[in-house]
N, C-alpha and C positions, 0 to 999 in steps of 0.2 A: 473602882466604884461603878455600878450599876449606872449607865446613862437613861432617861427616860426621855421617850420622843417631844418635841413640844405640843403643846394641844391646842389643837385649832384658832383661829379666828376668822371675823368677817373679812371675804375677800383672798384668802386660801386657796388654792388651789387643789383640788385631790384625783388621782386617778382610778382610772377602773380595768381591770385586767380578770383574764380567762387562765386559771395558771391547771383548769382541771377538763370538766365538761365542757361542750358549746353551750350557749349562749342562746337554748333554742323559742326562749320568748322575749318581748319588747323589755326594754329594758328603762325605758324613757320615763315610767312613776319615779324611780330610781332619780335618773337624773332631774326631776321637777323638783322634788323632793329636798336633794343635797341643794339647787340652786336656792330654794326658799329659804333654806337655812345660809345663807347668804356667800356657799361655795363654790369657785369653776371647777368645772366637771373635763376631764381630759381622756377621753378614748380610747385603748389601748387597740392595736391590730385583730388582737384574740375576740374581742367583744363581737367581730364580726365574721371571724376565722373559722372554717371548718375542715377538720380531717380526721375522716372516722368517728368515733364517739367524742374525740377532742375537739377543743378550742383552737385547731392547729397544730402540726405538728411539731415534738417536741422542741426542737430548734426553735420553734416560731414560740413559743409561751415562756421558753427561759431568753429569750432576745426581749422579748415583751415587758417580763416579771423586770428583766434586768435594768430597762430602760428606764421603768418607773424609778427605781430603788435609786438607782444614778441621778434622776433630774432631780436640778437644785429648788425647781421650780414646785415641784410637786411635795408636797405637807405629809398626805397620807393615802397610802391603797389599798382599797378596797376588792377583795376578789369577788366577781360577778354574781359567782355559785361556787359549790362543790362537785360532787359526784366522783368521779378516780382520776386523777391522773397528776395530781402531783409531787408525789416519789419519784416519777419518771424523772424531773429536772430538777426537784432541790440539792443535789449535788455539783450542778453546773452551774448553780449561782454565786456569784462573787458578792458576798455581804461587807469586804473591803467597806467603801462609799458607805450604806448604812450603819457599818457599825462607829464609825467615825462621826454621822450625822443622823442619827435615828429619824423613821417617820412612823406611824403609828402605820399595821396591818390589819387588817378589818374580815375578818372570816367564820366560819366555824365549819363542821362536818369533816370534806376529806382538806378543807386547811389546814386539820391538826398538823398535818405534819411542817407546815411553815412553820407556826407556832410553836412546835416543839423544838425544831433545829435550830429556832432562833433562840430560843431561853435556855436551851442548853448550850451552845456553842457561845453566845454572845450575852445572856441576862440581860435580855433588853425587852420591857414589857411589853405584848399585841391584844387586841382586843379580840375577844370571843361574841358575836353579835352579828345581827342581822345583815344581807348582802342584796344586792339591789334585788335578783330574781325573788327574794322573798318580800321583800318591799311591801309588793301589793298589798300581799295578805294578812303582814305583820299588824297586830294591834297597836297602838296609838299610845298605848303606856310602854311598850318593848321601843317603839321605835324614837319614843323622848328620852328614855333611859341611854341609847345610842349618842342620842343629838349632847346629851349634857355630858356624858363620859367624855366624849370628842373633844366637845369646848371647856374640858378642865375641873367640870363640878364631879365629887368623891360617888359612887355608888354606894348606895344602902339602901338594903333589901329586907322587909319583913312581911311573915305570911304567916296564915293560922294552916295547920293541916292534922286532918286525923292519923293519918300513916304513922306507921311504926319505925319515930323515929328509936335515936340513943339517945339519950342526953348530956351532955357535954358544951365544952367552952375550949376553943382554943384561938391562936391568934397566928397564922406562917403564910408565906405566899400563898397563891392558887395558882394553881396546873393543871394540865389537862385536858378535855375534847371529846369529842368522837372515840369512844370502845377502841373499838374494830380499827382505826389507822392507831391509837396509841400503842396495841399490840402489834402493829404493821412494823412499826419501826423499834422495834425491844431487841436490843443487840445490836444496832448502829450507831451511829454518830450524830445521830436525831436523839437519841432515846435520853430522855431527861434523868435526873436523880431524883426520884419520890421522896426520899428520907426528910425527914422535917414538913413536908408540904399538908396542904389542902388539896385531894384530887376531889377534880370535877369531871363528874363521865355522863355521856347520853350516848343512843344509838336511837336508832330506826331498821324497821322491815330485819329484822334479826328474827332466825329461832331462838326459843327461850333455851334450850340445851346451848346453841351456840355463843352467847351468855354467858350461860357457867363456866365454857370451856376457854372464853376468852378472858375472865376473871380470877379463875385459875392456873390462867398461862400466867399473868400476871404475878399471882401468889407465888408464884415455885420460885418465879424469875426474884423474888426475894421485894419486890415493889410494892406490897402493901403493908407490911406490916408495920413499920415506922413511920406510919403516914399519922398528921396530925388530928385530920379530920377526914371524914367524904361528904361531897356531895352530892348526889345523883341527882341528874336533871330528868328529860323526857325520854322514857324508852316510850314511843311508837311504833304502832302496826306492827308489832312481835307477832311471830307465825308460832303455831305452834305441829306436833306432830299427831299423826293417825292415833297414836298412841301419846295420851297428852303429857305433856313432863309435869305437868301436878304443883311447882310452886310459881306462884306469885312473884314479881321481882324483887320487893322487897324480902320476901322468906328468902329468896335466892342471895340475895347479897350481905343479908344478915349471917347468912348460915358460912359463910366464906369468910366474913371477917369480921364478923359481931365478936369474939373471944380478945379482938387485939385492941378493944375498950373507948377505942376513941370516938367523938362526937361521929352518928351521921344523920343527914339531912335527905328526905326522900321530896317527893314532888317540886325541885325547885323551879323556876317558872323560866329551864334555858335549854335549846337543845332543836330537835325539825318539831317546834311546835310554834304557833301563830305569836303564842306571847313568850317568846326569845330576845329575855332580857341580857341586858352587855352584862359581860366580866372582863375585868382586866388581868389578864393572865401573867403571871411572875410579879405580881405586885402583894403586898401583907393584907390580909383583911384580917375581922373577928370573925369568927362563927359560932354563933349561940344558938343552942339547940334543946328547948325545952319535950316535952310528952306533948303539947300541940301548937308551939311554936318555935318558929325559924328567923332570925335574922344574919345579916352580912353584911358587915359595915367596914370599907376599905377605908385604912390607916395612913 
C-alpha cells in the first residue's frame, strides 16, 4: 500500500538542501516565510556550498540530501533550486529510512528526477511547487497554494483559458515535471510508467524544435499513448531558429498526440513561472477540461 508523507503542522521542522545548482542568491525570504507559517527551518551544508556550477561536490549534496531523508527530526525538504545536477547522485541515495518513514520533497525543474525515482521505485507522493530561490518572486496565490497542500488542505484548481484545449474527463494520478529531465531519465531506474496516468510537463529556455524532438523521444519510447490525460504547464522563453519552426506549442503538442483522444489542458498556472502553483505528484486527481475551461480537483 502506497504510504503518504504526513503533512505538516505548527512547529515542524523542515530542511533546505542544494541537491543541484548553488545557492547563488539570499535565501533568507525563504526562510521568513516558512517561519511565519509557524515552521524551523534547518540548513543543509549545500545552501552554502560551492563547487563548480554545484551546490558542492557530488559527495557533499548526496551526504547533505542523505542526512535530511535520515533525520527523524526533520518533516519535509525542500530543494533550494534547480538547475543540473541531480542525476549526478540520485543513485547514491539510500531511500531505506524514507521509504519506511516518508517526508514530503518539495521541488520542481531539474527535481524531476527525485520525483520521478521516488514514484517509481517507491509510490510515495512529492510535491511539484515552489523552492525557496523563487520565493521572492513567486505570487501570493502560488505560494498559499504551497502553504495549504503542506498543511493537509486537497488542491483544486480552476481556470478560464482561450487555448486550444481537448475536451475531456478523466480521473488517475499525476506525474511528471520538467520536459527535458523526464526524457533525461527514459530508460533508467528513475523512469516512471506513464500508462494510466496524468502527465504534467513544462520547460523553459528550450528551442521550439527541441520540443518536438523531446516529445517524440517520448512517443517512440511507447509513453504517451495510454496516458490518461495531459497537462501542459509553462513553456518559457522558448528560443526559436534563424529559420522559425512555424508552430505554436499548443499546434506542436496537439499534432503529436491530439489522435490518442484524451483530455488536454494547456496554460496551467505550474512550471519557471511567478504563479507556480503545487501539485502533488503520484497522488489521483480529476481533470476536467472543457473548450474554455480547466479544472483539477485532487481525490
Amino acid at each position: 500500500m502506497t504510504k503518504t508523507p504526513a503533512y505538516l503542522k505548527k512547529g515542524d521542522k523542515v530542511g533546505i538542501v542544494c541537491p543541484a545548482w548553488k545557492a547563488e542568491t539570499d535565501i533568507n525570504p525563504a526562510i521568513k516565510l516558512l517561519e511565519a507559517w509557524g515552521l524551523g527551518v534547518i540548513i543543509g551544508k549545500t545552501v552554502h556550498s560551492s563547487y563548480r556550477q554545484y551546490a558542492g561536490s557530488d559527495e557533499l549534496r548526496t551526504a547533505d540530501f542523505q542526512n535530511m531523508l535520515d533525520s527523524d527530526e526533520i518533516k519535509a525538504i525542500f530543494a533550494a533550486r534547480g538547475g543540473y545536477g541531480s542525476v549526478r547522485i540520485i543513485d547514491e541515495i539510500d531511500f531505506t529510512s524514507f521509504e519506511k518513514d516518508p517526508k514530503w520533497i518539495i521541488g520542481f525543474s531539474d527535481i524531476t528526477v527525485i520525483h520521478s525515482h521516488i514514484h517509481q521505485l517507491f509510490a510515495i507522493p512529492t510535491i511539484h511547487g515552489q523552492m525557496p530561490l523563487t520565493i521572492p518572486d513567486a505570487t501570493k496565490a502560488s505560494l498559499n497554494s504551497l502553504q495549504d497542500t503542506l498543511f493537509g488542505k486537497k488542491p483544486f484548481y480552476t481556470y478560464k483559458s482561450k487555448a486550444p484545449h481537448v475536451p475531456g474527463e478523466a480521473t488517475a494520478p499525476v506525474i511528471g515535471g520538467n520536459l527535458a529531465l523526464l526524457v533525461s531519465v527514459l530508460g533508467s531506474v528513475s523512469d516512471m510508467d506513464y500508462d494510466g496516468k496524468i502527465l504534467f510537463i513544462e520547460d523553459v529556455g528550450e528551442f521550439y524544435y527541441a520540443i518536438d524532438r523531446m516529445l517524440y523521444t517520448l512517443k517512440r519510447a511507447g509513453k504517451l499513448a495510454k496516458l490518461q490525460g495531459l497537462i501542459v504547464g509553462g513553456f518559457t522563453n522558448l528560443k526559436d531558429n534563424k529559420v522559425a519552426f512555424g508552430w505554436h506549442i499548443s499546434e506542436l503538442i496537439k499534432d503529436i498526440v491530439g489522435a490518442y483522444g484524451y483530455p488536454i489542458a494547456f496554460d496551467f498556472p505550474a512550471g519557471h513561472i511567478d504563479d507556480n502553483y503545487t501539485l502533488i505528484l503520484g497522488r489521483e486527481a480529476t481533470l476536467k477540461v472543457t473548450q474554455d475551461t480547466v479544472s483539477l480537483r485532487y481525490i
